[in-house]
C-alpha positions as CSV (number, residue, x, y, z in Angstrom):
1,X,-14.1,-4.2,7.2
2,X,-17.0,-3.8,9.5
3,X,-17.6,-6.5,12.0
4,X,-19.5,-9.4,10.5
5,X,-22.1,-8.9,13.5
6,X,-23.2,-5.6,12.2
7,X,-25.8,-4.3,10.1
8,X,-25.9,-0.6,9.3
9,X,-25.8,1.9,6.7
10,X,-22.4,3.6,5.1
11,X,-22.1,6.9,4.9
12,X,-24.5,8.5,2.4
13,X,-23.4,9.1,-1.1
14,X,-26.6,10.5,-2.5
15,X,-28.9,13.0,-1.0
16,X,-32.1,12.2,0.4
17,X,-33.9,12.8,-2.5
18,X,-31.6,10.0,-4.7
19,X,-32.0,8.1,-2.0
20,X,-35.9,8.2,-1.9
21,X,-35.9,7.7,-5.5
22,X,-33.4,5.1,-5.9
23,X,-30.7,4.3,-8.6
24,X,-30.5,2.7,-11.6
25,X,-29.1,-0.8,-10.1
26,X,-31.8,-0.7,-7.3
27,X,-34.7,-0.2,-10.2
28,X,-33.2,-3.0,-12.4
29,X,-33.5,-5.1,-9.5
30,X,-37.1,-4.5,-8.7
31,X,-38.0,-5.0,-12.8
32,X,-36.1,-8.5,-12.9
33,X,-37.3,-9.6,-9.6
34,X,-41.0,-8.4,-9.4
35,X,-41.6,-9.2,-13.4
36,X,-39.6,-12.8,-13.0
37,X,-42.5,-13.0,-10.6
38,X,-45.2,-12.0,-12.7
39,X,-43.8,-14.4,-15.7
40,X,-43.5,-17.4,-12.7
41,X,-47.6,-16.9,-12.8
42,X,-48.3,-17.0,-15.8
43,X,-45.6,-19.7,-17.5
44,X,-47.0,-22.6,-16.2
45,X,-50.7,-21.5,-17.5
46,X,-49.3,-20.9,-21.1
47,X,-47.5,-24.5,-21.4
48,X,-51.3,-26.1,-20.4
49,X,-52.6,-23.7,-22.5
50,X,-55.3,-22.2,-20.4
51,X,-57.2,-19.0,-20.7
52,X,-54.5,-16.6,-18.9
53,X,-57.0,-13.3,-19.0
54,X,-58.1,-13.1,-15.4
55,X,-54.7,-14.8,-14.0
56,X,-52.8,-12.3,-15.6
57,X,-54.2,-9.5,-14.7
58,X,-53.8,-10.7,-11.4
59,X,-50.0,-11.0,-11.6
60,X,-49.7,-8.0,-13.2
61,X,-51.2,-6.3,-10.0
62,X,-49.3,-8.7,-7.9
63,X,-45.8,-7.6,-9.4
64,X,-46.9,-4.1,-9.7
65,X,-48.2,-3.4,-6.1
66,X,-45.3,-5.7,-5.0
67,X,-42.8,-3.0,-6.4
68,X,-44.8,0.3,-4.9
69,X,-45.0,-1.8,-1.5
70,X,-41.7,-3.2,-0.9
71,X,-40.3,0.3,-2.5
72,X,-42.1,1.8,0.6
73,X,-40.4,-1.0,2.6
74,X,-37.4,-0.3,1.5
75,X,-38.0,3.4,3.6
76,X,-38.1,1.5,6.6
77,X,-35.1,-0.3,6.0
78,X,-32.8,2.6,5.6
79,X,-34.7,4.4,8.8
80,X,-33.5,1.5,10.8
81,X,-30.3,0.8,9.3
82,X,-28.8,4.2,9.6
83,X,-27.5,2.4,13.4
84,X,-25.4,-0.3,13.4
85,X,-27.0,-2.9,15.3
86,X,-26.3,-7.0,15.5
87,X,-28.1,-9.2,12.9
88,X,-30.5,-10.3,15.7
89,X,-31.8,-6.8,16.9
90,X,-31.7,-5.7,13.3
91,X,-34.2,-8.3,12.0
92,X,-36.1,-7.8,15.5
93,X,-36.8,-4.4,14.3
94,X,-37.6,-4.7,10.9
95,X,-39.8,-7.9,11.5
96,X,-42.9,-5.8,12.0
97,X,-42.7,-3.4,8.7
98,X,-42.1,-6.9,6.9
99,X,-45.3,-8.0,8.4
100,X,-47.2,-5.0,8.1
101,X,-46.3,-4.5,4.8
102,X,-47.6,-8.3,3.6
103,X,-50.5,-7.7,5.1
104,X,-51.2,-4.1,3.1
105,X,-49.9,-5.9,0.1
106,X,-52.4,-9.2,0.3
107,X,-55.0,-6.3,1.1
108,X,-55.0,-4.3,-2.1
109,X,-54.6,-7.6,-3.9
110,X,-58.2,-8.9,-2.9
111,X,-59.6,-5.4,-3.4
112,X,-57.8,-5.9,-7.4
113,X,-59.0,-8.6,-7.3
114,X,-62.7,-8.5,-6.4
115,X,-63.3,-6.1,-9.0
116,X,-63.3,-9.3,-11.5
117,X,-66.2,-11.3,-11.8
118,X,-66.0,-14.1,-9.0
119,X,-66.1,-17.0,-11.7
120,X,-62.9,-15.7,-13.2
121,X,-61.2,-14.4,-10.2
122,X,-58.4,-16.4,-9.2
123,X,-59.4,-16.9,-5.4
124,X,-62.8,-14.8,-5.4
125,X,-64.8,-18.3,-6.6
126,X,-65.2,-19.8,-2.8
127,X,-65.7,-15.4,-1.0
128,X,-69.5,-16.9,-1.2
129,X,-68.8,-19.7,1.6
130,X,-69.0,-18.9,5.0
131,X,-65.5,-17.0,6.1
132,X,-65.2,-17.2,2.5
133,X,-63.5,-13.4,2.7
134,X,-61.1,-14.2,5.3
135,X,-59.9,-17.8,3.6
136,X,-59.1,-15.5,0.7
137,X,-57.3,-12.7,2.2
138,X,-55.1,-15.6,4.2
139,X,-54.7,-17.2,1.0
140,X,-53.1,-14.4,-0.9
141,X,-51.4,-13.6,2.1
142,X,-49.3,-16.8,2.0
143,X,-47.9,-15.3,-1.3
144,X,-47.3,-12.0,-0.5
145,X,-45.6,-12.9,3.1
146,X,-42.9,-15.2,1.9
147,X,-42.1,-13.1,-1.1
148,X,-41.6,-10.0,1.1
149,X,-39.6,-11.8,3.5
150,X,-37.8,-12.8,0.7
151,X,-37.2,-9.3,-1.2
152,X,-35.6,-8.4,2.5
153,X,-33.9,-11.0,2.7
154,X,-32.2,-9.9,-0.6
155,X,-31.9,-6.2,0.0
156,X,-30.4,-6.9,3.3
157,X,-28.0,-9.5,1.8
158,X,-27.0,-6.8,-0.9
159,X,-26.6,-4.3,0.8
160,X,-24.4,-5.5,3.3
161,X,-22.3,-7.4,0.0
162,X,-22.2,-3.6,-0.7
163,X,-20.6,-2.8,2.6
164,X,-18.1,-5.6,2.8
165,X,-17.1,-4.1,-1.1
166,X,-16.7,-0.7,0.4
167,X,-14.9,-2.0,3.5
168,X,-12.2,-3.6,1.3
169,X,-12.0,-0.5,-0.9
170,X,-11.5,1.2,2.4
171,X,-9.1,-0.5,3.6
172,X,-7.3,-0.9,0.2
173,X,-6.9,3.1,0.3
174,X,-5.6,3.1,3.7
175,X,-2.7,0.5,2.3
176,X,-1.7,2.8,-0.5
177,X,-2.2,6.2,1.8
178,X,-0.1,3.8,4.7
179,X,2.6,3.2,1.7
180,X,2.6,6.8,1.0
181,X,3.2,8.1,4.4
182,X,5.7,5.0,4.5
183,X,7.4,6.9,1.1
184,X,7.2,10.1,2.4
185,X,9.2,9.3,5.7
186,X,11.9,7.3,3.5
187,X,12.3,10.6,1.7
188,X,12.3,12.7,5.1
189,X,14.7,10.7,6.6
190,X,17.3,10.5,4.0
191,X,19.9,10.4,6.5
192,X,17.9,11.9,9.4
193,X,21.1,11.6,11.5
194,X,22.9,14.4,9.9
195,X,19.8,16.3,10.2
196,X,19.6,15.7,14.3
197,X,23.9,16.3,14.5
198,X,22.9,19.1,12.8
199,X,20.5,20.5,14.9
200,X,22.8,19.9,17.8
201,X,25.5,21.3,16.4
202,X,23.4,24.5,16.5
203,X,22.5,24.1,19.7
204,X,26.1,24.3,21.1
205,X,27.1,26.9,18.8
206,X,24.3,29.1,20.5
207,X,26.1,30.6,24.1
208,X,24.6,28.4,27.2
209,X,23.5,31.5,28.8
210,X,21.0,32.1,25.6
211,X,18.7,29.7,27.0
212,X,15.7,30.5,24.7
213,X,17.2,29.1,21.8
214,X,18.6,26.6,22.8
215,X,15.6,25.4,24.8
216,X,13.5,25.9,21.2
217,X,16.4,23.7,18.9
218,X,16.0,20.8,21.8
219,X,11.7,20.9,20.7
220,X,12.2,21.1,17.7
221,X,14.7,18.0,17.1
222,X,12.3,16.0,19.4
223,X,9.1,17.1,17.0
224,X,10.9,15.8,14.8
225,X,12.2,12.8,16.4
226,X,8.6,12.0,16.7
227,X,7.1,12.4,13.3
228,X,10.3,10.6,12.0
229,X,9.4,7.7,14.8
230,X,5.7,7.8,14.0
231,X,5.5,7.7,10.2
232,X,5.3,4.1,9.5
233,X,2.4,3.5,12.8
234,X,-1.1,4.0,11.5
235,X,-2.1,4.4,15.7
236,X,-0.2,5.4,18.6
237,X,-1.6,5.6,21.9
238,X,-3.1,9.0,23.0
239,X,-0.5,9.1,26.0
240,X,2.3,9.5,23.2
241,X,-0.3,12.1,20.9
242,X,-0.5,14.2,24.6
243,X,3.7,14.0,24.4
244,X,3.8,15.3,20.6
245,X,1.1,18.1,22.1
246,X,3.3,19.0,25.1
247,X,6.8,19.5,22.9
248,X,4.3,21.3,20.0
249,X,3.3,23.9,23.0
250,X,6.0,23.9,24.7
251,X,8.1,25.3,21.2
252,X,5.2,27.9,20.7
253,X,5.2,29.7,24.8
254,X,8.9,30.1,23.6
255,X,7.0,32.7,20.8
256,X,4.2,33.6,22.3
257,X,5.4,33.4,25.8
258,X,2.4,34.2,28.6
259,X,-0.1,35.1,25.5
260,X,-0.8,31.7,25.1
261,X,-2.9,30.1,28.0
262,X,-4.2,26.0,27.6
263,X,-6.4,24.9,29.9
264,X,-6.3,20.6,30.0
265,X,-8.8,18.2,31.3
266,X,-7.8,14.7,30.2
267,X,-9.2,11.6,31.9
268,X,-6.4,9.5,32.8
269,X,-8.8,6.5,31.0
270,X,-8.0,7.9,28.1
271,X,-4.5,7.8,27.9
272,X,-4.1,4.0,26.7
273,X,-6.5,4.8,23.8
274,X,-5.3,4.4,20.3
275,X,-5.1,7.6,17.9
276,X,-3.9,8.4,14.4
277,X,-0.6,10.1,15.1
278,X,-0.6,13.9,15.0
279,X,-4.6,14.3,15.0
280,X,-4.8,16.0,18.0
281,X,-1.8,18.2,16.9
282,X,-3.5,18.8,14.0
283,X,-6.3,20.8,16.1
284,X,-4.3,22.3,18.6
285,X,-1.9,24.0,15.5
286,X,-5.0,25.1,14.1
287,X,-6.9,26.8,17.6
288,X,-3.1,28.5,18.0
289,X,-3.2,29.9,14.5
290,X,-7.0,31.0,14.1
291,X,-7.4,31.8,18.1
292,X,-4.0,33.5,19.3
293,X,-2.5,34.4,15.8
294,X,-4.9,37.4,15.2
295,X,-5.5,38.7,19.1
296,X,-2.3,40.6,20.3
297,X,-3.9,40.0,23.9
298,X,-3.5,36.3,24.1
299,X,-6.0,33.8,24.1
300,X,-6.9,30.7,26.2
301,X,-7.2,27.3,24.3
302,X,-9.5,24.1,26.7
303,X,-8.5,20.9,25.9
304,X,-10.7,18.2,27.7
305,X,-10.5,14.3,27.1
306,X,-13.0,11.8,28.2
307,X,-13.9,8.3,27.5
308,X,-18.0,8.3,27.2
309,X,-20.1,6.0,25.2
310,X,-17.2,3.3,25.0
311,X,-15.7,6.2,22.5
312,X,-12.6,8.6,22.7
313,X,-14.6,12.2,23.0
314,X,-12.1,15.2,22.3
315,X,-12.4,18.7,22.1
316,X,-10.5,22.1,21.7
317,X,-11.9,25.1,21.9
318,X,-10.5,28.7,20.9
319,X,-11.6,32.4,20.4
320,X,-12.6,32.9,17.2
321,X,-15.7,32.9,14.3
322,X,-16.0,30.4,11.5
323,X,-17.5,32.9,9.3
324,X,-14.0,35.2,9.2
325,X,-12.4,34.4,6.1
326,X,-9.0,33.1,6.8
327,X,-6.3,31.4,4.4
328,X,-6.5,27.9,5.5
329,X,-7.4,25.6,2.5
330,X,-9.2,23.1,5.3
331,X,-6.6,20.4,4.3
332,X,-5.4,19.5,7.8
333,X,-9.5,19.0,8.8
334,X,-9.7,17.1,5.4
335,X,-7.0,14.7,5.8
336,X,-7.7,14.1,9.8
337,X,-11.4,13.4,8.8
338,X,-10.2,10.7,5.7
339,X,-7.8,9.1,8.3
340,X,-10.5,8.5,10.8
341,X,-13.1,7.0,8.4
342,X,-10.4,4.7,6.8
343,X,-9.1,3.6,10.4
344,X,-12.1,3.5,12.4
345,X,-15.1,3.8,10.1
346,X,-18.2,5.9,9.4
347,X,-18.4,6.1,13.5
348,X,-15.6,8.3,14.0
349,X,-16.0,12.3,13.5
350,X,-14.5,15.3,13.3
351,X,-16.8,18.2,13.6
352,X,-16.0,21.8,14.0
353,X,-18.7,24.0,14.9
354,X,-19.0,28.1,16.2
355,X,-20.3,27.1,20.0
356,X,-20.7,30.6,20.7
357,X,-20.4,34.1,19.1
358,X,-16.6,34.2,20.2
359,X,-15.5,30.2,20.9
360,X,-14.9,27.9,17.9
361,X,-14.9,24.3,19.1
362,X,-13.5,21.6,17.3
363,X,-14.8,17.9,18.4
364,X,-13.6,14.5,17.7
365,X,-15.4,11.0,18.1
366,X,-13.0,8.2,18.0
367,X,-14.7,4.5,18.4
368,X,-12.7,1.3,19.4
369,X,-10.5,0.2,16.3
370,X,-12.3,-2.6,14.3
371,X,-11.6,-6.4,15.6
372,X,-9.3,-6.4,12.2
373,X,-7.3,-3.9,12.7
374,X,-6.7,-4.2,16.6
């Protein structure tokens, strides 16, 4: 769940054009509300029996311009909500488009209105006294500011209802994916100690002065050793992801021997910070098999790791073109992208992008955990 202090948008589920336009819901909304309005007007003038001509005509272009300004409004809102902000800077910011947007509102309202005759016209009857005008735009505006501060105060309380919905879903999914991995483990480690006796009964059945292989049976158990130990931990610290990286590499030089070249850069700040296991794997199996599989020459792979922004910044970069076609199905990137967003929210990434003509960079954004999940 997003921290009760912050406002923001969730990721977007329509395109900008939806958006503009709005859904269904949102349009329902803005008929009940604006039309409850118009009916409010008018009610009390129809149980006195009054001549309602005039007076409804007025609500009508007071629920009608209400619906065309606050949809405009409503642009605003989701410009300044696409950032996550506290409840105090948030309403800072949108305090002047509220007010603005009253006073454009109570503004075509006395223009509506002062195309009736001034003895009908709800407020128009005193425009003849002196500051008559300006009484009458202040008076409309005491109708139109409170009722758009009140159609924000709505949409804002809605929308983050919507958020704290979504959150829960969220965090619902990561359960059952968390139960999942959980079942997936139980199933991998159906006696995992015959499968490491195993291993090392390999390894001393292969002659000590065969190095090689014996070296690669050692990675291998303690890969894994470590998915084994890691399947049931949502985070591990990036110290122990940099471990799982080392024994990964370490078991592909034994293939690929000096062909394969990795340049590191890893701020020691980082090391405490708290990952989804095997992310960074993830990528570095991916740069091996799309940057040094294909080139017979070798290739060099940069790994650099910096804390910047109070966020985990990563990135791997490898020879290569995004536009060669290539087998991968993209489920690795697909399934390190939906753990992120379930663990850390809509502010972590995972972008992968051609940097230059021959180097494909792969970059992740990891935030602080949420104060729930810590």
């Amino acid at each position: 769940m997003p921290p009760s202090s912050l406002l923001g948008s969730p990721p977007a589920t329509y395109g900008l054009a939806r958006r503009w336009r709005g859904t269904r819901p949102y349009w329902l909304c803005q008929t009940i509300g604006w039309g409850g309005l118009f009916v409010s007007w008018i009610l009390p003038l129809l149980v006195r029996g009054n001549d309602i001509g005039y007076e409804a005509l007025y609500g009508a272009a007071l629920a009608g311009s209400g619906i065309g300004i606050s949809h405009l409004l409503r642009v605003a809102l989701i410009v300044h909500l696409r950032v996550p902000r506290p409840w105090a800077a948030t309403l800072f910011r949108l305090a002047p488009w509220v007010v603005a947007s009253s006073f454009a509102h109570a503004g075509f309202l006395l223009w509506t209105i002062g195309q009736m005759p001034p003895t009908c016209s709800p407020v128009l009857y005193y425009v003849e006294r002196p500051g008559g005008g300006l009484f009458a735009y202040f008076d409309i505006l005491t109708i139109c500011g409170p009722t758009l501060a009140i159609w924000t105060g709505f949409y804002l309380g809605l929308r983050y209802y919507r958020q704290y919905q979504q959150a829960q879903l969220d965090r619902l999914k990561l359960d059952a994916a968390m139960k999942e991995t959980e079942l997936r483990s139980l199933k991998a480690q159906l006696n995992p100690h015959f499968l490491f006796n195993s291993l090392n009964t390999l390894r001393a059945l292969i002659p000590r002065d065969l190095a090689p292989p014996r070296e690669a049976l050692t990675l291998l158990s303690d890969l894994l050793r470590a998915s084994l130990s890691t399947g049931q931990e949502a985070t591990i610290p990036f110290s122990r992801e940099l471990e799982t990286v080392d024994n990964y590499l370490a078991l592909e030089r034994l293939r690929f021997e000096e062909r394969l070249v990795v340049h590191r850069r890893i701020d020691p700040k980082t090391l405490g910070w708290p990952v989804p296991p095997f992310l960074l794997q993830t990528l570095i199996e991916n740069a091996i098999k799309f940057g040094l599989n294909p080139r017979e020459e070798g290739a060099e792979i940069s790994l650099e790791a910096a804390i910047a922004a109070g966020q985990l910044h990563i990135r791997v970069r490898n020879p290569g073109t995004l536009a060669t076609p290539t087998a991968s199905t993209g489920l690795g990137l697909k399934n390190a992208r939906a753990r992120l967003r379930l663990l850390f929210g809509p502010a972590a990434t995972l972008e992968l992008r051609q940097l230059t003509r021959e180097i494909v960079e792969a970059e992740l954004h990891v935030p602080p955990l949420p104060a729930d999940s810590a």
